[in-house]
C-alpha positions in Angstrom: 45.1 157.0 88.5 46.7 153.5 89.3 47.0 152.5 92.8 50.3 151.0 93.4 50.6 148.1 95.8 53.7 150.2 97.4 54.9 153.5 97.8 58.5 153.6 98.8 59.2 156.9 97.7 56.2 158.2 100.1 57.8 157.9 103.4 60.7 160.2 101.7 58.3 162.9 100.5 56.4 162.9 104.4 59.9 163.0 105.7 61.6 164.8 103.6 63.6 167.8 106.2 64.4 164.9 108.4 65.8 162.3 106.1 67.5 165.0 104.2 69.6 166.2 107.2 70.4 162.9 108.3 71.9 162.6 104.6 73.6 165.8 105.0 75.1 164.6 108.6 76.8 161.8 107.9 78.2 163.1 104.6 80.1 166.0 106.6 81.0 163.1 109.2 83.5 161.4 106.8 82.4 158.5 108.4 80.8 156.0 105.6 81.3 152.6 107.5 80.3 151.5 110.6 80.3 154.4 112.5 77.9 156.4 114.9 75.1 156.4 113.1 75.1 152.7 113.1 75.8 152.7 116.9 73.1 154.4 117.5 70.4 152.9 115.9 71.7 149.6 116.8 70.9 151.0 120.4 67.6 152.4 118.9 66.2 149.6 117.7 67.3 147.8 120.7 65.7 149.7 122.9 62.2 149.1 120.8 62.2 145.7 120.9 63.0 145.1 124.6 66.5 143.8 123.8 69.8 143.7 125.1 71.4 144.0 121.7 71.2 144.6 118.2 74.2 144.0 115.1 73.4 145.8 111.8 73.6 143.6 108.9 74.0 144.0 105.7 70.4 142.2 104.9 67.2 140.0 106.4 69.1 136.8 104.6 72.4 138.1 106.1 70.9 138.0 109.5 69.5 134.6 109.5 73.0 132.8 108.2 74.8 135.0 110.6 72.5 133.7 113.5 72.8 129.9 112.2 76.6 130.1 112.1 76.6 132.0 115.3 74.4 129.2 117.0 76.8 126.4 115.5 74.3 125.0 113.1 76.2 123.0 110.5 76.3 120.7 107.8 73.7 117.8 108.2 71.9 119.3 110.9 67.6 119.9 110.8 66.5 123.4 111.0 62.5 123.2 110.9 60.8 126.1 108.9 57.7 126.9 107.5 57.0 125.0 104.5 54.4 128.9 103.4 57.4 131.4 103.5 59.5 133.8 101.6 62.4 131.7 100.2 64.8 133.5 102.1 63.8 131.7 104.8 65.0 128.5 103.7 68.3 129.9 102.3 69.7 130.2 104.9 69.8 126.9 106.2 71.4 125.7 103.1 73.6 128.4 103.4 75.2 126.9 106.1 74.9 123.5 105.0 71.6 122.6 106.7 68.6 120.7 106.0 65.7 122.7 106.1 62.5 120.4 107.2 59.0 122.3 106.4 56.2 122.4 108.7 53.0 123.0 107.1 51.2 126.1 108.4 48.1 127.0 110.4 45.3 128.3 107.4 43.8 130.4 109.4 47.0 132.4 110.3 49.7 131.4 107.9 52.0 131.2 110.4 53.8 127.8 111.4 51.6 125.2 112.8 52.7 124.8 116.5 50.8 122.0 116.7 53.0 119.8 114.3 56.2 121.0 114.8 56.9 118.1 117.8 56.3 115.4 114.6 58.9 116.7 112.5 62.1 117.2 115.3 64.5 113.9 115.0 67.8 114.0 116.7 69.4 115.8 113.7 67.0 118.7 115.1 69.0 121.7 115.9 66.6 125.0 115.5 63.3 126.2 115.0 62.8 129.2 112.4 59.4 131.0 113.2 58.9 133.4 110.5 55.9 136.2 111.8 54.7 135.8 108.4 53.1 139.2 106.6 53.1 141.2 110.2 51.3 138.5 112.4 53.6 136.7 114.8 54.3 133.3 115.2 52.5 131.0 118.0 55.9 131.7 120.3 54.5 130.7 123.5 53.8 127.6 122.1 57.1 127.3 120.2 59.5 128.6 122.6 58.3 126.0 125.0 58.9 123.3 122.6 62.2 124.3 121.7 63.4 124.4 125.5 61.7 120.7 126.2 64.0 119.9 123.3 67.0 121.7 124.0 66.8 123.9 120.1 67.5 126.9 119.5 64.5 129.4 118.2 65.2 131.7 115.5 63.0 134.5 114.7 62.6 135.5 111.2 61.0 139.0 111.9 61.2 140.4 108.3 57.7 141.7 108.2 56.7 142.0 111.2 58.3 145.3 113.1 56.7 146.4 116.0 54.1 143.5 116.7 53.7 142.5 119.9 52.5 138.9 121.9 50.5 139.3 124.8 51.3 142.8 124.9 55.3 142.6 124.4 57.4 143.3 121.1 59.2 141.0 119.1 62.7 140.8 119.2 63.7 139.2 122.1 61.9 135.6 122.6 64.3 133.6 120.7 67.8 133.2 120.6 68.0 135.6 117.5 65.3 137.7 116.1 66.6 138.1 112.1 65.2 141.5 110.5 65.1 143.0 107.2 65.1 146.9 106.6 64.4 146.2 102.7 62.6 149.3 101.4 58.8 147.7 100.9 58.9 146.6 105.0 57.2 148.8 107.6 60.4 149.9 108.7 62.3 150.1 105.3 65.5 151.6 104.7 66.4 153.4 101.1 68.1 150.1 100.3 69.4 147.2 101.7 70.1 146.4 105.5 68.9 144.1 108.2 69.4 143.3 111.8 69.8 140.6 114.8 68.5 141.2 118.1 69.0 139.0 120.8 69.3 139.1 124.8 72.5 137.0 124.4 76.0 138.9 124.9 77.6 135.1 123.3 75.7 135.8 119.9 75.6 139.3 119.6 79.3 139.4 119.8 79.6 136.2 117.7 76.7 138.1 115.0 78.9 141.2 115.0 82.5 138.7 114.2 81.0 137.0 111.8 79.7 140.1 110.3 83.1 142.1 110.2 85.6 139.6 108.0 85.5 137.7 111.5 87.2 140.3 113.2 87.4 141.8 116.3 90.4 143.7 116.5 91.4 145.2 112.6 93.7 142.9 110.8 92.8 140.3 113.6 90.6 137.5 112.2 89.2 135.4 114.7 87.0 133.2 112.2 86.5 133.1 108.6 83.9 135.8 108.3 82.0 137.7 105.6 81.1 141.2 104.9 77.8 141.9 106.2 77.4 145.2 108.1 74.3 147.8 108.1 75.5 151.3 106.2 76.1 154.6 108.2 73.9 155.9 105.6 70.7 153.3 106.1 71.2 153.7 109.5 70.7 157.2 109.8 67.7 157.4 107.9 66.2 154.3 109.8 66.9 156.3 112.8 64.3 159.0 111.6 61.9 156.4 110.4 62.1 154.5 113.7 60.6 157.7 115.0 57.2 157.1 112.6 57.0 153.4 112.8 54.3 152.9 115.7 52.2 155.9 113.7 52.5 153.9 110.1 51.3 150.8 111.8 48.5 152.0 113.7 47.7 153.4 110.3 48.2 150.5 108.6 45.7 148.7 111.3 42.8 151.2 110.1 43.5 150.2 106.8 43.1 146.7 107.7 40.0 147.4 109.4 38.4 148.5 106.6 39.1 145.7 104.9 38.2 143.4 106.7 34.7 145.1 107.6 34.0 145.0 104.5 34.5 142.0 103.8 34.0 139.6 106.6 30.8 136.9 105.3 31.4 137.6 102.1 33.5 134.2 100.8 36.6 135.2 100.9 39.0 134.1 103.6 40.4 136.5 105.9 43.5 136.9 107.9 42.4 135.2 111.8 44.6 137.3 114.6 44.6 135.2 118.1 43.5 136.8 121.4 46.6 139.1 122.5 48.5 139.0 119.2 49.0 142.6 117.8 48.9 142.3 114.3 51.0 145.1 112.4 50.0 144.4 108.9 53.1 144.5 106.8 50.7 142.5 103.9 47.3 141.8 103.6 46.5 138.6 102.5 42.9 137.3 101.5 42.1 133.9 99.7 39.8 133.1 96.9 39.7 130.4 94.3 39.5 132.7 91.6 42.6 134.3 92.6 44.4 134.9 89.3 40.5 136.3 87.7 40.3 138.3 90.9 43.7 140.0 90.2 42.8 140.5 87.0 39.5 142.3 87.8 41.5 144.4 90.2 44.4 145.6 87.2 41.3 146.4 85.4 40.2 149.1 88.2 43.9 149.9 88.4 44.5 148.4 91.8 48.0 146.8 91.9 48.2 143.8 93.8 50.8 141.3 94.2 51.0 137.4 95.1 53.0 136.4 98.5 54.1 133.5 97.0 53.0 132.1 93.9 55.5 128.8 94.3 56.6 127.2 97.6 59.9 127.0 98.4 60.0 123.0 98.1 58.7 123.4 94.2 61.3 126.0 93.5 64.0 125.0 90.7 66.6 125.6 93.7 65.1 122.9 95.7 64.9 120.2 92.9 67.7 118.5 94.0 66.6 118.3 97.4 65.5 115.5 99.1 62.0 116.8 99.6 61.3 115.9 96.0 58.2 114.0 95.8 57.0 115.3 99.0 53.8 116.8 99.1 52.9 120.1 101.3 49.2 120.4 100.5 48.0 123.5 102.7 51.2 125.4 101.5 50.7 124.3 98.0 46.7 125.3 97.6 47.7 129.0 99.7 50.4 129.6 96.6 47.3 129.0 94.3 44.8 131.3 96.2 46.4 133.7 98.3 46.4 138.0 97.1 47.9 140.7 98.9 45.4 144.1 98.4 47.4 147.4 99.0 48.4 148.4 102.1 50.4 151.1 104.0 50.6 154.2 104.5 50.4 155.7 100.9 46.5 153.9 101.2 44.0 156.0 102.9 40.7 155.6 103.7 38.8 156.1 100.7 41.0 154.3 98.6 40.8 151.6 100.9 36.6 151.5 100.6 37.6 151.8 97.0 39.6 148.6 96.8 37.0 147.1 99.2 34.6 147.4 97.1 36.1 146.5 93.9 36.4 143.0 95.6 32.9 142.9 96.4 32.0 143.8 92.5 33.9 140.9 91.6 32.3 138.6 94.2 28.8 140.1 92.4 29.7 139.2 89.4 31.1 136.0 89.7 28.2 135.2 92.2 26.5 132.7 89.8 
């Protein structure tokens, strides 16, 4: 039997009498958008984090241009991002006109190097994005005190990372706005699209929630030229349920991790580092070999699905070729698209099948020893 890398369809089965009457009650409300539902689990969600608010979106990309346009970034302004992210996180500052300006990441933890970020901010800089990339956050101590010194804003891009925690407190309220995505593969998926923006700020969860609603207040009153971004009664309620599960699925996904990386540790291939005091919640698991295309292909064989988190960086993407940053080199970014594999993770992986995949690795390793 093929292990699939996820198992959407999972959390429904487990779920099942729960998400089913959440279906069922906000069919009989009548109430299909906006709503209760989606008051609710903005207040949820809230509440989890440690923030003061939280505006459903329609999507993760929907809540990182809502938060640049709500923080006034513009045309010809400098957002800095990661230059080892999902592509998302760089469409957003074009969305609004930006330029993004990458910042190569730290090998050891994929996340945003802290340590050059001071190098790249010019007086065009406006905002940081730190993206806690695959469930580990970013360095925010270190960031948030370099976008105060500079007067920038700092933008979280939380997409994977729900429910991890620096020095012993969530995500989802260090920056100016923390940008989520409920897509159905993320620890806290919904059955479809969604996102969110939490933030401590009453200024930009009020300018979020415009933005969001045609730029409207008041019906028929637009305050701004707005879009139509806004988290479904339907999504909502389910994520309500789900929010109920997610510290279980993560601790879950932690043993999972575990086992991995007890198995694997000494063995050549290059594990995920977690600093002192960073809870790690393990949305992928991402190792790196130089034989990463054979490895893959040694793992189909076993029928172990795994996937590649990101075969091409966003600067060598076709939608980046007119970009100034042609010609630029991003080296550590670059050689990570060539080695880096996600194995299976969640909570459709138990233990055995972890040891399983674990050890397929290792027969690989054997057998390409020489």
């Amino acid at each position: 039997m093929t292990i699939p890398f996820l198992a959407p369809r999972e959390s429904y089965l487990e779920l099942k009498e729960e998400i089913d009457s959440a279906y069922q009650r906000v069919m009989n409300s009548g109430t299909y958008i906006l709503g209760e539902e989606v008051r609710q689990f903005e207040t949820d969600f809230a509440t989890y984090c440690g923030s003061k608010h939280c505006v459903g979106v329609a999507s993760g990309l929907d809540a990182l241009i809502l938060s640049l346009k709500a923080l006034g970034i513009e045309e010809g302004d400098e957002v800095i991002v990661p230059s080892h992210t999902f592509i998302a996180t760089w469409l957003a500052v074009t969305s609004v006109k930006a330029i993004p300006i990458p910042v190569e990441p730290d090998p050891a933890t994929f996340n945003i190097n802290s340590d050059q970020l001071e190098c790249a901010i010019t007086s065009k800089t406006r905002a940081i994005i730190a993206v806690h990339l695959y469930g580990l956050p970013a360095d925010l101590p270190a960031i948030s005190y370099i976008c105060k010194k500079h007067n920038l804003f700092l933008i979280e891009d939380a997409a994977q990372a729900h429910g991890a925690r620096v020095n012993g407190t969530r995500i989802g309220s260090h920056g100016d706005a923390v940008c989520w995505s409920f897509y159905p593969g993320k620890n806290l998926g919904a059955f479809g699209d969604g996102g969110a923006i939490t933030t401590n700020s009453d200024i930009i969860a009020e300018r979020t929630r415009i933005l969001g609603n045609y730029g409207s207040k008041k019906k028929y009153e637009n305050e701004v030229c707005g879009v139509n971004s806004r988290l479904d009664p339907l999504q909502a309620a389910m994520l309500r349920v789900k929010l109920n599960h997610l510290d279980r699925w993560n601790k879950h996904r932690q043993e999972i991790a575990d086992i991995y990386i007890s198995s694997l540790t000494g063995t050549g291939i290059e594990l995920p580092v977690i600093p002192v005091n960073y809870d790690h919640v393990w949305h992928l698991f991402v190792i790196r070999h130089p034989r990463r295309d054979s490895l893959q292909e040694y793992l189909a064989k076993n029928d172990i699905i795994s996937l590649i988190h990101y075969p091409i960086p966003p600067h060598l993407q076709e939608a980046y070729r007119s970009n100034d940053l042609i010609g630029h080199r991003y080296p550590i970014a670059e050689k990570m698209a060539e080695q880096v594999i996600s194995l299976p993770i969640g909570p459709h992986i138990g233990d055995q099948t972890a040891h399983f995949i674990a050890g397929c690795v290792l027969n690989f390793l054997a057998s390409n020893s020489s």
